[in-house]
N, C-alpha and C positions, 0 to 999 in steps of 0.2 A: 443498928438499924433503928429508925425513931418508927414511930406508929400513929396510924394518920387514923380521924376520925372523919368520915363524909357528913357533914351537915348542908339540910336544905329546905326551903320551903315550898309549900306546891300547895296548888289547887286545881281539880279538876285536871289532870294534865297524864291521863289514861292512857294518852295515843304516845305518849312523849317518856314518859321516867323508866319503862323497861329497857331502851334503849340506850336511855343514861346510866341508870344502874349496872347493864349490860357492861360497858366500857371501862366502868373504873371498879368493877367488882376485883380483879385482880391486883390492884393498886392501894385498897385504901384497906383497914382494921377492922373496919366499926360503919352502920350505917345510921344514921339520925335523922329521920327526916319528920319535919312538926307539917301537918294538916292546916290548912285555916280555911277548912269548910268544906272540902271536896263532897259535891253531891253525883257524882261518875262512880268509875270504876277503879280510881287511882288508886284507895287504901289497899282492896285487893292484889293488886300489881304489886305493889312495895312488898306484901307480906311474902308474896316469892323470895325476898331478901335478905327479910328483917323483921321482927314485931317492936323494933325502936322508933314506933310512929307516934308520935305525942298530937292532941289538939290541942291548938292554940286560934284563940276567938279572935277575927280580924277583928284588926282597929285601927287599918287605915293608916297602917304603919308598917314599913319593911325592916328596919334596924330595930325594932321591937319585935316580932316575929323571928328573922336571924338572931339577933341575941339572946331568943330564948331556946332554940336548938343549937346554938354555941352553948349553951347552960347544961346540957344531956350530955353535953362530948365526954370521955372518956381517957383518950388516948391523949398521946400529947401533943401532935400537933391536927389543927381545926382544916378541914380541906373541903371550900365551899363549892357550889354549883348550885344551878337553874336548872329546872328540870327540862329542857331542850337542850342543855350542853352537852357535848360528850369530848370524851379522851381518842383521838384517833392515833394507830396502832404505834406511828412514831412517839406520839405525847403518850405514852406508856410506858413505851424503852427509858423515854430521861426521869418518869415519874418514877419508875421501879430504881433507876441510877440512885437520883436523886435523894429517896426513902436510905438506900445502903451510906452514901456518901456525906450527907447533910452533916453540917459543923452543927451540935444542936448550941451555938452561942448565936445563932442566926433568927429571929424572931417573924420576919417575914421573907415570904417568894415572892412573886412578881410573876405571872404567867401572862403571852401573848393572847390576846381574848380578843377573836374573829367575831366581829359583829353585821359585816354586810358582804354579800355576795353575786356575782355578779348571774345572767341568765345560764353561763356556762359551771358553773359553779366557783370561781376563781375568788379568792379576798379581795377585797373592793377599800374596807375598814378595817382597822383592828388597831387595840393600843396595848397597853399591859396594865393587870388588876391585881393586887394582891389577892393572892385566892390561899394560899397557904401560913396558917399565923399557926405561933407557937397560943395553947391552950391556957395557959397561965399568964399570957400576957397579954389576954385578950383584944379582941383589935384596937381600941385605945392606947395600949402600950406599947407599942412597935418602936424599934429602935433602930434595927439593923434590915435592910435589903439585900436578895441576892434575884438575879435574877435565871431563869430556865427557860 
């Protein structure tokens, strides 16, 4: 079974990441999540979790903030999210599969990522993101896709 590390960044986002953490707490290894200034409530919510909360000073940059909580990962494979994202109970079942199953010669996933929604709640949008990268090959290096 491979072992996934949650990496994220957040700001301010108090009403949002218990919810997220919530969801994939039983899915993922490891949590990492870097700061970039939260003046809320958010540090405290995470520490419910985790004390793998790193600050990192905005700069007006997102691939520079990600890459530095891809830099704390641990485990071997990197599993990203937004602090408004969550795992719903089916994207659990494949994530838990997926963790037992995964060829580890595979360097990235491919997850469907719901971005618009309609008033009834229904997907309106959505495309697929690599959200799961092997650790050592950081996302730069990607060779192989599978998708879930």
């Amino acid at each position: 079974m491979i072992t996934v590390s949650l990496c994220m960044i957040v700001k301010n986002e108090e009403d949002t990441i218990g919810r997220c953490l919530d969801s994939v707490k039983e899915v993922v290894d490891e949590f990492v999540i870097v700061d970039t200034g939260s003046s809320d409530n958010t540090k405290n919510v995470i520490k419910k979790y985790t004390n793998n909360i790193y600050d990192f000073k905005w700069i007006d940059d997102f691939s520079a903030a990600r890459n530095f909580a891809f830099s704390k990962a641990t485990k071997e494979y990197i599993f990203w999210l937004d602090a408004d994202d969550i795992l719903l109970p089916e994207d659990i079942k494949k994530f838990k599969f997926l963790k037992k199953n995964l060829d580890t010669s595979i360097d990235s996933v491919t997850m469907k990522y719901n971005i618009s929604f309609d008033e009834y709640g229904n997907i309106t949008t959505s495309y697929r993101r690599n959200r799961l990268v092997k650790r050592e090959k950081n996302l730069n290096g990607l060779d192989l896709s599978m998708s879930i």
